[in-house]
N, C-alpha and C positions, 0 to 999 in steps of 0.2 A: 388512640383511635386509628384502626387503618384503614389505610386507603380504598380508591376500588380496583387497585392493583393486586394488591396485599389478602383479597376473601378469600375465606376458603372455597367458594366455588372458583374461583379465578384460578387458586394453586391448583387445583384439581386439572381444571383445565390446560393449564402450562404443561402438569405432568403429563398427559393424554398426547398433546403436541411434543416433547420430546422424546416420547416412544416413536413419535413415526419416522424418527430418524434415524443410520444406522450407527446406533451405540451398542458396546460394548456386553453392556448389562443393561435390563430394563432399570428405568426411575421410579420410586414408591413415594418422594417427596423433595419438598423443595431445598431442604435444609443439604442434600448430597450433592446440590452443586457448588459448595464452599471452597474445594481444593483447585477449579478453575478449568477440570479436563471433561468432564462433559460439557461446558459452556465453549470449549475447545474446538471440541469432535461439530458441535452444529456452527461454527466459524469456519469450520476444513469445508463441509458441504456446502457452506454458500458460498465463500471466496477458495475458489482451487491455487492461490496461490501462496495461500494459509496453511502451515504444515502443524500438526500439534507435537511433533518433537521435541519442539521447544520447549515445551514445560517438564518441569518437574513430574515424573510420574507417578514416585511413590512419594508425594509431599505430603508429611505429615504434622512438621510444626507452624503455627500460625504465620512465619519469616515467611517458609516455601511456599506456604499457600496466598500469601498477599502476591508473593512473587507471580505468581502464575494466573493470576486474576489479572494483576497491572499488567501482564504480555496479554492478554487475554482481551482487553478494554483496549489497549493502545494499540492493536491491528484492526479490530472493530471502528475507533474513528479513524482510522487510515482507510479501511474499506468502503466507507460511508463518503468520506471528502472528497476521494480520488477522483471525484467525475463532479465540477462546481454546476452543471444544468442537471443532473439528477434534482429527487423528491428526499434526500437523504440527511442531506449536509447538515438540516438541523437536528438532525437527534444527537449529537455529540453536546448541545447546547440541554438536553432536556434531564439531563441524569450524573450523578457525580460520580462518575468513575473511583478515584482517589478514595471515597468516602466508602466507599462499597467494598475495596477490597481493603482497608484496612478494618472493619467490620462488618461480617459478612453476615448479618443475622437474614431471617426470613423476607421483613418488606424491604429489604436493603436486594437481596437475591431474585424476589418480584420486580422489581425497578429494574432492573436488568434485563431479566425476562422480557415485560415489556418491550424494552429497545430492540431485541432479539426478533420481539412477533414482527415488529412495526416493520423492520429489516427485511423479514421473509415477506412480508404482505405487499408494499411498496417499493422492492429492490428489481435488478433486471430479469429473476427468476420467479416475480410473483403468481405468475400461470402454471408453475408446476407446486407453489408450497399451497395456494390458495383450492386449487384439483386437490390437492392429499386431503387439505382440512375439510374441504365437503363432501369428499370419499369416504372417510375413513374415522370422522368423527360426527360425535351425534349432534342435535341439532339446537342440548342445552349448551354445550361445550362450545360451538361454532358463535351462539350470540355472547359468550362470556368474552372468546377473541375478539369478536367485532366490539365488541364494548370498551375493552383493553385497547383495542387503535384508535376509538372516536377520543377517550381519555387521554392521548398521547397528541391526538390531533389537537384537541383545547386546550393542552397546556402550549403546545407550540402557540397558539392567538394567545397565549396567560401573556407570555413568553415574548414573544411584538409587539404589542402593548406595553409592557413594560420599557420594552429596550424605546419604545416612541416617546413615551412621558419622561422617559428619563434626559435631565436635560444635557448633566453629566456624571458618567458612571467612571467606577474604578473598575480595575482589573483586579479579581477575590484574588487570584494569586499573587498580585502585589503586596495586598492587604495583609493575605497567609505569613508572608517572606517578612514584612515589616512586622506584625506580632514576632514572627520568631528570632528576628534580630534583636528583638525589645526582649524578650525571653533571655534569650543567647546571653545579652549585654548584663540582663539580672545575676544569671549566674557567673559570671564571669568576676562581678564586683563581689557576690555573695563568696566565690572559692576566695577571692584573695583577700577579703575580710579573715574569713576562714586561716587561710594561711600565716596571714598576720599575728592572730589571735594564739597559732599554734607558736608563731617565734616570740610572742613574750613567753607564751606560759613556760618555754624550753628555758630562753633567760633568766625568770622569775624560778624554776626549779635549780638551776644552775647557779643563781646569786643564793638562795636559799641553803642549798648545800657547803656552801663559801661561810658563811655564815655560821652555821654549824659547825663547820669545822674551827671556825675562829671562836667560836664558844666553848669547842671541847679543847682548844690548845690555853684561851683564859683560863680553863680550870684546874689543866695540868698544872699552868703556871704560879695558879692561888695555891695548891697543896704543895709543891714544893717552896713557894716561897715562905706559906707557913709552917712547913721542918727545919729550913734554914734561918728563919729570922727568929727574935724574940716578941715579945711583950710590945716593942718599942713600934712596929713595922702594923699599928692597925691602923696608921692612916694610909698607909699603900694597899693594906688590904679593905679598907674603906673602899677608895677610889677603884680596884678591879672590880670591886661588888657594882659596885656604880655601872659602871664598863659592861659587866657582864648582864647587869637588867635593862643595861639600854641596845646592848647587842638581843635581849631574848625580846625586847617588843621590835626591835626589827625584822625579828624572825616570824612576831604575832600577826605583824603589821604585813609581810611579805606572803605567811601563807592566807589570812584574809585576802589580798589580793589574788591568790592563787585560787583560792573557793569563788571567787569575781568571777577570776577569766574561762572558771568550768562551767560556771553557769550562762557564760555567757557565750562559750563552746557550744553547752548543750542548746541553748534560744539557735544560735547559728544553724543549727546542727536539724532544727525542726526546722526552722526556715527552709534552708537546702531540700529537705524531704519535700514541704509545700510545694516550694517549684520546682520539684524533680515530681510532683502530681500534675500541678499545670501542664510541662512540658510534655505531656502523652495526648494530649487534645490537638497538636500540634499535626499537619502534614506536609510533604515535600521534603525539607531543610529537616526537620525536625523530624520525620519517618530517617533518614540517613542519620542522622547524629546516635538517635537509637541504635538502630542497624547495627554503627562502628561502635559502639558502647559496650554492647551485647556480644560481637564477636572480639572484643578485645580483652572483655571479661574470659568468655571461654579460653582466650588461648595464652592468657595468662596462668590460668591454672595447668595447662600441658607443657612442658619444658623437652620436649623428646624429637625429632626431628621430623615424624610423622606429623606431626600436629604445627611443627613451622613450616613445613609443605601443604597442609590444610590452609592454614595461615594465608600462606601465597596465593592458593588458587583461591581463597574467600576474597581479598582483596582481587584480584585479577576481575572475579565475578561482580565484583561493585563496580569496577571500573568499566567496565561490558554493560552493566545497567543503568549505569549513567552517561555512559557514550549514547545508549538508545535515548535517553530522554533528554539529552540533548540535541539529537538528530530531531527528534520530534519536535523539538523547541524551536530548531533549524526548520523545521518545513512547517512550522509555524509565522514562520519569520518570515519565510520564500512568499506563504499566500500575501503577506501584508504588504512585501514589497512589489506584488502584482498588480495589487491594490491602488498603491502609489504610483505604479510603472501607467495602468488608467488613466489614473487622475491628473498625472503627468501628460499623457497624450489628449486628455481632456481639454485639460490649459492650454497646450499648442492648439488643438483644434479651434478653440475658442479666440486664439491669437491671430491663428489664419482667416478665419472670417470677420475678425475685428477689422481685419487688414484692407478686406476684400469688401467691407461693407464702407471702409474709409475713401476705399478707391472707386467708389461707385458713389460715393456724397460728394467728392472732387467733381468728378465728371459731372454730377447733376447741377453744380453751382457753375461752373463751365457754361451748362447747359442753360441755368436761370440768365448767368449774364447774359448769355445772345439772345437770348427773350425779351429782358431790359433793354437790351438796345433797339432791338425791334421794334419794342413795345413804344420806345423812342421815338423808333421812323414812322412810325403807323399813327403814333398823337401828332408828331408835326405835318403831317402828309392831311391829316384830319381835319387838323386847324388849318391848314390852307381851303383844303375844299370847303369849310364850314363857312370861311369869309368869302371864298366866290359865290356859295350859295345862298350866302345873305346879299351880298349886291347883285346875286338876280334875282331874289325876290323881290326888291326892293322895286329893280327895273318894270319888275312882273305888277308891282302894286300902280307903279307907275304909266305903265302902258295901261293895264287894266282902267283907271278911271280917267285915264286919257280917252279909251274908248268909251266907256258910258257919259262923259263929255257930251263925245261929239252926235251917241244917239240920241242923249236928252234936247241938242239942237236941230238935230233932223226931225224930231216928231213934234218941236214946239214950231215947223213949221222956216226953219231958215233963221233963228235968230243965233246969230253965232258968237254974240258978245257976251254970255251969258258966264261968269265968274266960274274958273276952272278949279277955285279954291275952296273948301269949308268953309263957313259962316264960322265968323272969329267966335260968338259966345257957346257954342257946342266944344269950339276945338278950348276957350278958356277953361271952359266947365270938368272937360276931361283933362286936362293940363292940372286944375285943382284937386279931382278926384285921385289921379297920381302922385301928388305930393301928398293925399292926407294917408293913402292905403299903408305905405311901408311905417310912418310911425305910431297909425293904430297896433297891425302886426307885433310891433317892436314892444309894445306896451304890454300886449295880451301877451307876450313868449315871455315878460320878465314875471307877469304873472301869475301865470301858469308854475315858472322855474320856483318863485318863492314858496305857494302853495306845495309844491312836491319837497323843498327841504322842509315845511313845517312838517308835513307828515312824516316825514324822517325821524323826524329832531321828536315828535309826538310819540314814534313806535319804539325810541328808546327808553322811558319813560319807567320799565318795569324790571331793567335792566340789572338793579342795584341786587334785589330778592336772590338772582342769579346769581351774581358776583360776590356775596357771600356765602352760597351754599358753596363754589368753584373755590376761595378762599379756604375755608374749613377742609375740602376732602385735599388741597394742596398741603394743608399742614400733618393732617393724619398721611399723606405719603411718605413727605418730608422724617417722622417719625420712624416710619419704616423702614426708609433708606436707611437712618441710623440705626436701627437695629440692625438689618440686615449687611453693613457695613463691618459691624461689631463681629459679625457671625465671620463674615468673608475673611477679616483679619487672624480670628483666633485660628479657622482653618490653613490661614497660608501659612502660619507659625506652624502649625503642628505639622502639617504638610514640609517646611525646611529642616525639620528637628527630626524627623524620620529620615528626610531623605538625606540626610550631615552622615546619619548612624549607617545606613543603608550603604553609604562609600567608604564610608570608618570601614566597616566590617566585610566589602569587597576590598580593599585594601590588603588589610589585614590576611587574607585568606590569598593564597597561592597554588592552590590548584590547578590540574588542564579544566577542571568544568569549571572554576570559575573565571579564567581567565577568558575561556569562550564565551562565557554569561557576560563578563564585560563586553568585549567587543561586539556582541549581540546587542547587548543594552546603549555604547557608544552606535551603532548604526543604526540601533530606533532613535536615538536624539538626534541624530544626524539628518534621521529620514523628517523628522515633526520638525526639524529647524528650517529644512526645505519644503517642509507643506506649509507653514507659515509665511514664507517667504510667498511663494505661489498665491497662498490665497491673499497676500497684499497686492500682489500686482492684480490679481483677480479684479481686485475692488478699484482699484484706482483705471484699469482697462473699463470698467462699469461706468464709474464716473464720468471718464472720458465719450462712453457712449451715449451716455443721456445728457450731456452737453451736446453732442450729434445730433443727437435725438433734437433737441430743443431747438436748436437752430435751424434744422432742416424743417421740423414744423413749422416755424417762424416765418422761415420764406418762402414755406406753400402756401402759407396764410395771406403772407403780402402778396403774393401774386395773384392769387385769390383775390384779393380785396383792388388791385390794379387793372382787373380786367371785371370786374364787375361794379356797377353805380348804383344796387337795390341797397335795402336795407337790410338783406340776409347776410350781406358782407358785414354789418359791424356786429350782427349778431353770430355771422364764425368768427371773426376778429376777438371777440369777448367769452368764445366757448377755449379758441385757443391760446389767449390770455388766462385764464383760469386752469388752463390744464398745465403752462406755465406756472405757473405761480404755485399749484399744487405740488410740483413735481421741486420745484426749488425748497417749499417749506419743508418737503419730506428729505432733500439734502441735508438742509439746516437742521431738523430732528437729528440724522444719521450722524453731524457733525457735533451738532451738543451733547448726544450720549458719549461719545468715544473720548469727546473732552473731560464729561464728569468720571469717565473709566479710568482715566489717565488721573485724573486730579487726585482718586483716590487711592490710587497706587502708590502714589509720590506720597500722600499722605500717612500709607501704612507704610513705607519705607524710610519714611521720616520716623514714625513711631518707635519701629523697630532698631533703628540707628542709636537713638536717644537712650532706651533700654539698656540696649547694649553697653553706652557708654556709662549709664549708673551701676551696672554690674561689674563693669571696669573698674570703676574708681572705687564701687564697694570693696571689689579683690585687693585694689592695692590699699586700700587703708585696712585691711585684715593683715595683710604682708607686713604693713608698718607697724603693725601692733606685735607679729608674732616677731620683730625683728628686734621690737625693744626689749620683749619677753626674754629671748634668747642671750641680748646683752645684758641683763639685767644678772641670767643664769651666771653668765660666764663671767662676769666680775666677783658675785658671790662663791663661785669657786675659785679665783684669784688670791680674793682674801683669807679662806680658809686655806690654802697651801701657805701664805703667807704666816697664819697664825698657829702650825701645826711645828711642833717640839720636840716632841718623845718619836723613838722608832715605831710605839705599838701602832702610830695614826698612820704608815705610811702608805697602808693599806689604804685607807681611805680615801691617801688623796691620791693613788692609784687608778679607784675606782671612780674620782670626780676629775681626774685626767681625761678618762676614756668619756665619762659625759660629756665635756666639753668638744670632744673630738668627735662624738656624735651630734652632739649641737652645731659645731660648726660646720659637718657636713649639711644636716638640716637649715642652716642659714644660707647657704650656696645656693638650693632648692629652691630654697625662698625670695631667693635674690632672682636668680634664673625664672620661674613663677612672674615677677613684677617687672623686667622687661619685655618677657612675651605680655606680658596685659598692658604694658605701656604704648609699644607695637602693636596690639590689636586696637586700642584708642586710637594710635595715629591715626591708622587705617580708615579707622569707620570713621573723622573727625573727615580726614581726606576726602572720603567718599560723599562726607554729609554736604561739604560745602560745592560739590563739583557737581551731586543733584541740586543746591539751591541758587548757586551760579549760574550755569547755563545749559552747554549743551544740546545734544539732539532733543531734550524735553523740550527745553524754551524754545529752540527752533520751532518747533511741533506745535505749541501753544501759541507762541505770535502768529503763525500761520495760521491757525484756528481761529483766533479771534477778529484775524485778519477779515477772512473767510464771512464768520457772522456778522460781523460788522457790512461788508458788501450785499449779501444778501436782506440784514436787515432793513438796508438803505433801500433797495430793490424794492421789498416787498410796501414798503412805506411811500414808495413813488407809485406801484402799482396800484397801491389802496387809495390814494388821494384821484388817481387819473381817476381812475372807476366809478372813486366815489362823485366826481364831477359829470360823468357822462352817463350815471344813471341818475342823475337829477334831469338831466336835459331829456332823456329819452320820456323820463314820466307827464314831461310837459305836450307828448304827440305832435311837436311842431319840428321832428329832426328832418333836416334831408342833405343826402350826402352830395355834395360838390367836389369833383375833383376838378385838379387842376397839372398843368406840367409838369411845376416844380414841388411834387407831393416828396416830403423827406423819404431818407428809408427806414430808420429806427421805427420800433412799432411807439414808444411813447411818443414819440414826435407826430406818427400819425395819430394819435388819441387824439393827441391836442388839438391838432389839425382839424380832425373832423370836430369836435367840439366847440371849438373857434369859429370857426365858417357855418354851425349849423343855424338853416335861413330855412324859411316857410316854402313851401311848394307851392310854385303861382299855377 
């Protein structure tokens, strides 16, 4: 099915747009831009810094012309990136270059095209390519390009969407490099099986011939010895005959094996075909390995000195084509390390205003203390006025019915004896009414408090229905983790078993590209051991701020609640306790996931240790087996030299000499074989006990648990205060009392006010 890149009205219209360009020869279709120089000619016109020299001009085998596509594609994302605030940078993302010039068919040459318009339409000359196309083309033509960029522009959103969901992606060229090392390594086993297979069959024709020859020298030896003996001599000639049919089923016996090892050549032999098919799907690693295959083949066939100077300059030109893709690799490497250079200035950034927000929460607790103490002189300075202004009230109450005394005796007329005191049974009556008011109060607030825990204790009631549904989806997660555990493990295995082969086979390989490929690939793990790093301190700088955080809320809270006596103070008191408490469980979240992260690390590193050492000790009980095998061999050739007579067998135990001299090389191997596995047992045995010992884990973990353990304590203080002072508030009889000596802890003032709350006379 093709695309809507790919229609024939679209090619139509591609071809109409590279007429307007100044090419050589007009274009008649899509299929003539395969050799890479008309796609050339319109890269010289939009980047002048773009020469089409570079290519191949009379390229005519498939080699020249991938050649001349990949120059072709690799200045084009150089043209597009060179400028990161450009509208360009993602089109290098939206199309496979690699894939295109190594198969150049029609919607592979459309796809291209594509990236070509998008280029002219939204580059820094889109005023003069966008003038051509509503000049000079018609008005079907013009909506097929606008069509072809909106299709370019939706796959860019396909395109960021994706890369959003994705939680963690690979690099496809990793992927590409690891299939072809897993290829590589197939062949590599399959030649030297191969090889193998060819050094018996040379032995096996060479013991064969021996053989034969030892059969035609018994027959010489039968017909001469039957002209010179008589009559008497048929039990010697008994015995060669003997001799001689146990010599021709060795020869039966040798060439059946011989028809084995061709058959088992030729299975080889397709195999090898097989994955010399696979290995054509292959690109990067696997375009080069061709490349050298094909030109090595060629110049195998030339022996003449013209064709070792071809030789020379074909290798000289690979090395030129892989210095550019390296360079490219290289300012691949430069963006990411820019990246990091950011990210890096990020983190200071964020270190500097940590610093600066640390040194302004100093200053502001500086600033709470002299408030505190203030707040000190202004309660005691208070309490003094408060006690003058009650003993002159008191004075005030005093003088006042000193005076209505004296005018109750002026208008009774002069009598002046008249009692300046209250009547005792008014002053008894309110003297009783005072002793009875505070423990009705007292009666009606214990009332009230019990009536609000029954409702309590009543609204939990329905509780249970919950607590089973929360139970059940706890175990189907529960199930999940372990799937999903199972999944994580198999991947990290295959993920170290690639990446084992992946440095085998950089290793192995000594080249200038790949020795740069290392140190390229050593300075990305270098670079992600330092963003790691970063992003720990990141976090632990975070934590440290929301401890900041907290505490600073905490004592705008208190002071808040010190300078005011309403009831909106315990109702901020109790918004900023809850935002507490919030902010803590979500640490405690943060700290219990990272725990079960850890836990299951250790877990699949214990798995994989234990593995290990079963395959250890499987190897070396296969060692002891083949080691008994091999003495088994070489005692039964012992004895047979031992029990050998006549000159004819000398041969024999010639040829069970050399066995045992091949056995005993193979017993060394074998030997060598089960110290390295003994040594790799230590190793992992080593390793196993120094992750269940101690270490930075167990540090890490006591600290962890440490951690929840304080927090849980916290939140379980917080839950009980609460839960006692929202019993009290439901009872409508709170009112807040302060006093001088109000602690500072905020639970201590919980208590506090809980404690002391008394009815409003």
């Amino acid at each position: 099915m093709k695309s809507a890149v790919s229609s024939a009205s679209a090619q139509a219209a591609f071809v109409n747009w590279l007429n307007l360009f100044p090419l050589d020869s007009k274009v008649t279709s899509v299929d003539e831009l395969s050799d890479g120089l008309v796609l050339a000619k319109i890269l010289e016109d939009m980047d002048g810094s773009f020469t089409a020299d570079e290519l191949n001009q009379n390229a005519s085998t498939w080699l020249e012309k991938k050649a001349n596509l990949e120059i072709v594609f690799r200045n084009l994302d150089k043209y597009t990136c060179q400028d990161p605030d450009s509208d360009l940078d993602w089109l290098s993302r939206s199309y496979k270059p690699k894939e295109i010039a190594h198969s150049p068919d029609t919607e592979a040459l459309c796809e291209a095209l594509a990236v070509f318009v998008c280029v002219a339409m939204a580059g820094p000359n889109r005023q003069r390519y966008i003038g051509a196309i509503q000049a000079k083309l018609g008005p079907k033509y013009q909506s097929e390009l606008a069509a072809v960029f909106r299709y370019k522009q939706n796959q860019l959103e396909r395109l960021n969407a994706e890369e959003q969901q994705a939680s963690k992606s690979r690099d496809r060229e990793l992927e590409l490099e690891e299939e072809a090392a897993r290829l590589r390594a197939d062949v590599d086993s399959m030649k030297n099986r191969y090889a193998d297979v060819l050094t018996r069959l040379e032995r096996l024709q060479l013991s064969n011939e021996d053989l034969r020859e030892d059969n035609g020298k018994l027959r010489l030896e039968i017909e001469e010895s039957r002209k010179h003996t008589s009559g008497n001599s048929e039990g010697i000639i008994a015995k060669l005959e003997d001799r001689l049919r146990e010599s021709e089923e060795i020869i039966s016996r040798q060439e059946q094996q011989i028809e084995e090892e061709n058959l088992t050549k030729m299975r080889l032999n397709a195999e090898l075909a097989h994955l010399r098919k696979q290995t054509e799907s292959m690109t990067v690693l696997q375009d080069q390995v061709r490349e050298l295959k094909q030109a090595n083949q060629e110049l195998s066939k030339k022996a003449n000195a013209a064709e070792r100077y071809k030789q020379k300059l074909e290798s000289q030109h690979g090395i030129e084509n892989e210095l550019k893709n390296l360079q490219y690799e290289l300012d691949e490497a430069r963006k990411d390390q820019g990246g990091y250079q950011t990210l890096k200035a990020q983190v200071e950034a964020q270190s500097t205003s940590i610093g600066a927000y640390r040194r302004m929460q100093e200053e502001t607790e500086l600033h709470l203390n002299e408030l505190r103490t203030q707040k000190n002189q202004f309660a005691e300075l208070l309490a003094a006025k408060t006690q003058e202004l009650d003993r002159l009230m008191a004075q005030r109450s005093l003088d006042e019915r000193m005076i209505e005394d004296l005018r109750e005796q002026i208008t009774s007329n002069g009598v002046v004896r008249r009692s300046r005191t209250p009547s005792p049974a008014p002053a008894s009556s309110n003297t009783r009414r005072e002793g009875e008011d505070p423990a009705m109060v007292s009666m009606k607030l214990e009332i009230s408090k019990l009536k609000a825990e029954n409702a309590m204790l009543l609204n939990g009631r329905g509780v249970t229905a919950t607590n089973d549904q929360l139970r059940s989806e706890l175990e189907h997660s529960k199930r999940n983790v372990t799937e999903l555990t199972q999944m994580l493990h198999e991947l990290r295995v295959q993920h170290i078993a690639s990446q084992k082969t992946l440095e085998g086979l950089m290793d192995n390989m000594t080249s200038e590209g790949t020795e740069a490929y290392k140190e390229l690939y050593q300075a990305k793990m270098q670079a992600q051991q330092e963003l790691e790093d970063e992003k720990r301190r990141s976090r632990k700088m975070h934590a440290q701020l929301q401890d900041a955080n907290r505490e600073l809320l905490q004592l705008r809270t208190d002071y808040k609640v010190a300078t005011s006596d309403s009831i909106d103070a315990l109702q901020e008191l109790k918004r900023t306790h809850e935002l507490i408490s919030t902010s803590l469980q979500g640490d405690l979240e943060s700290l219990r996931k990272d725990y079960e992260r850890l836990d299951v690390e250790v877990t699949e590193r214990r798995t994989q240790v234990m593995n290990n050492l079963l395959k250890s000790e499987q190897l070396r009980e296969e060692n002891e087996k083949l080691r008994d095998k091999a003495s088994r061999m070489v005692d039964a050739a012992a004895q047979e030299e031992a029990s050998a007579s006549d000159g004819a067998a000398n041969q024999q135990l010639v040829d069970a000499a050399r066995k045992y001299e091949k056995l005993k090389v193979a017993s060394m191997s074998l030997k060598e074989q089960l110290q390295k596995a003994d040594q790799e047992r230590y190793d992992l045995q080593r390793r196993l006990r120094t992750m269940e010992q101690g270490g930075a884990y167990a540090a890490l973990k006591a600290a962890t648990d440490q951690t929840i353990k304080n927090l849980q304590r916290e939140n379980a203080m917080i839950s009980t205060a609460w839960y006692d002072l929202t019993s009290r508030l439901q009872s409508n009889h709170v009112v807040l009392q302060r006093r001088q000596d109000t602690p500072r802890t905020w639970i201590g003032k919980s208590r506090q006010m809980v404690n002391n709350a008394t009815p409003r006379r």
